[in-house]
C-alpha positions, 0 to 999 in steps of 0.5 A: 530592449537591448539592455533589458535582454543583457541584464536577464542574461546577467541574472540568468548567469548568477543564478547558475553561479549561486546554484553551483556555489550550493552544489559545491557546498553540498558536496563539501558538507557529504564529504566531511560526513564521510570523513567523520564516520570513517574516523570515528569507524577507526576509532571504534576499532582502536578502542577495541584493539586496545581493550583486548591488549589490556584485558590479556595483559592485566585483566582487571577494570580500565578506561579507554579514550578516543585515541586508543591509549589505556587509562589505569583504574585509578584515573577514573576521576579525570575530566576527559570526557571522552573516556569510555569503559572497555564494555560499553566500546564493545557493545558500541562496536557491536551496534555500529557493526549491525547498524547501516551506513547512513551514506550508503544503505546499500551495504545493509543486508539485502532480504530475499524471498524464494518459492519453492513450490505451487499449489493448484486449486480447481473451482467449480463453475456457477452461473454468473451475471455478466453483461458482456456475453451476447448469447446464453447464459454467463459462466462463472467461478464458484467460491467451492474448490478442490485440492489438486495438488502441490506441484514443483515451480520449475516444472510448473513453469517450464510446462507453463511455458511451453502451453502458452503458445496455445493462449496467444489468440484472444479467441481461442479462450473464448467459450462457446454458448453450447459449451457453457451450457453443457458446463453449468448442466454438468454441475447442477444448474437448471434450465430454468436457471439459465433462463432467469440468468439470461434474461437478468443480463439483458436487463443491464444490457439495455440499461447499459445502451440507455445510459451510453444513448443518454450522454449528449442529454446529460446537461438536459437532464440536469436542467430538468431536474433542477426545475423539478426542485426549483417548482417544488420549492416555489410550491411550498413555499420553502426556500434553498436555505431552509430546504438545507435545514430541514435535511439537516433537521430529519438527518438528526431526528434519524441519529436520535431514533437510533440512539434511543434503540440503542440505548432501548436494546443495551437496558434490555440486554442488561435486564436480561443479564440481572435476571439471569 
């Protein structure tokens, strides 16, 4: 035992070594990177040194290499390949001036988004269904709106700030059952209305309280449900797999009857269009 918990420890030990050997490596390789894009930044900015010295001095066309010196235009048949023209460097430095540091993409310019001003809309109030309300009817928000107007956001949200000590309780925006049925009067609504509306909402209150009752059953009714098709499928003599097929089968009979409608509606349309 003593030795099999030494030769964990050694394992452990060189997994830590091999880890930051890699670690090490990582940040060697980032470090080259740098040292590559910083020279190749200097670079940029010595052919483009360079290229504005031979343009005051001669004016007339030359090449650039990657250590800054000047070609004349008769040695455009060398082999250096790194040789550039004086155009083709400054739209190089133009596109690594515009382009972001791949190491640190936080130096690309940020983009700011600023609001200045607000505009408030009124709704109009509507009956609505709503479960939640346990006396009179529900209210809502209509889709018909009314333009207050356009408002500055720093006023709005000083005059914002200093209204919201009124909403800190939860049941001061509670509205009362009277309140809400002289709302819904003042805009239109019925009593016969309300009445529908009341009624509609104790309807999904009960099926709300059925279906929370009829948690603990649930496995019951699961049981019940896979007899009903077990006893169907025994009484007419269709097994599982079947079963499957003709569904399979009516699903299919379906998609045909749509297609020839489609294909019915698409000739008749067409005929129509020839007549016309």
């Amino acid at each position: 035992m003593m030795k099999n918990h030494i030769s964990t420890k050694d394992m452990l030990y060189s997994m830590e070594q091999q880890q930051e050997q890699v670690l090490n490596m990582t940040i060697s390789q980032e470090e080259q990177k740098e040292e590559y894009y910083s020279s190749q930044s200097s670079l940029n900015s010595n052919s483009s040194s360079s290229s504005s010295s031979s343009s005051e001095a001669g004016g007339r066309s030359s090449r650039v290499n990657m250590t800054g010196g000047i070609i004349p235009s008769g040695s455009l048949r060398s082999r250096d390949s790194a040789s550039l023209s004086i155009d083709e460097d400054d739209d190089d430095n133009q596109r690594n001036n515009e382009r972001p540091h791949p190491h640190h993409p936080h130096r690309k310019q940020q983009k700011r988004v600023s609001f200045h001003s607000i505009d408030i809309r009124e709704y109009s109030r509507c009956l609505q269904v709503h479960p939640g309300t346990m006396k009179g009817p529900p209210i809502g928000i209509d889709w018909k709106y009314q333009e207050v107007g356009t408002f500055d956001l720093e006023e709005f949200e000083t005059r914002r700030i200093k209204a919201s000590h009124m909403q800190q309780q939860r049941w001061q925006l509670l509205m009362p059952a009277n309140v809400r049925e002289a709302l819904l009067i003042e805009s239109g609504t019925t009593e016969e209305e309300m009445k529908a509306v009341v009624e509609e909402v104790r309807k999904s209150q009960q099926e709300r309280q059925e279906s929370y009752e009829s948690q603990d059953l649930e496995a019951w009714f699961l049981l019940k449900e896979t007899c009903k098709r077990r006893f169907k499928r025994w009484k007419t003599g269709v097994s599982k797999k079947r079963e499957q097929e003709l569904l399979w089968e009516a699903a299919a009979g379906v998609r045909l009857v749509a297609n020839v409608r489609n294909e019915t509606q698409q000739r008749h349309v067409s005929r129509a269009c020839r007549a016309a």
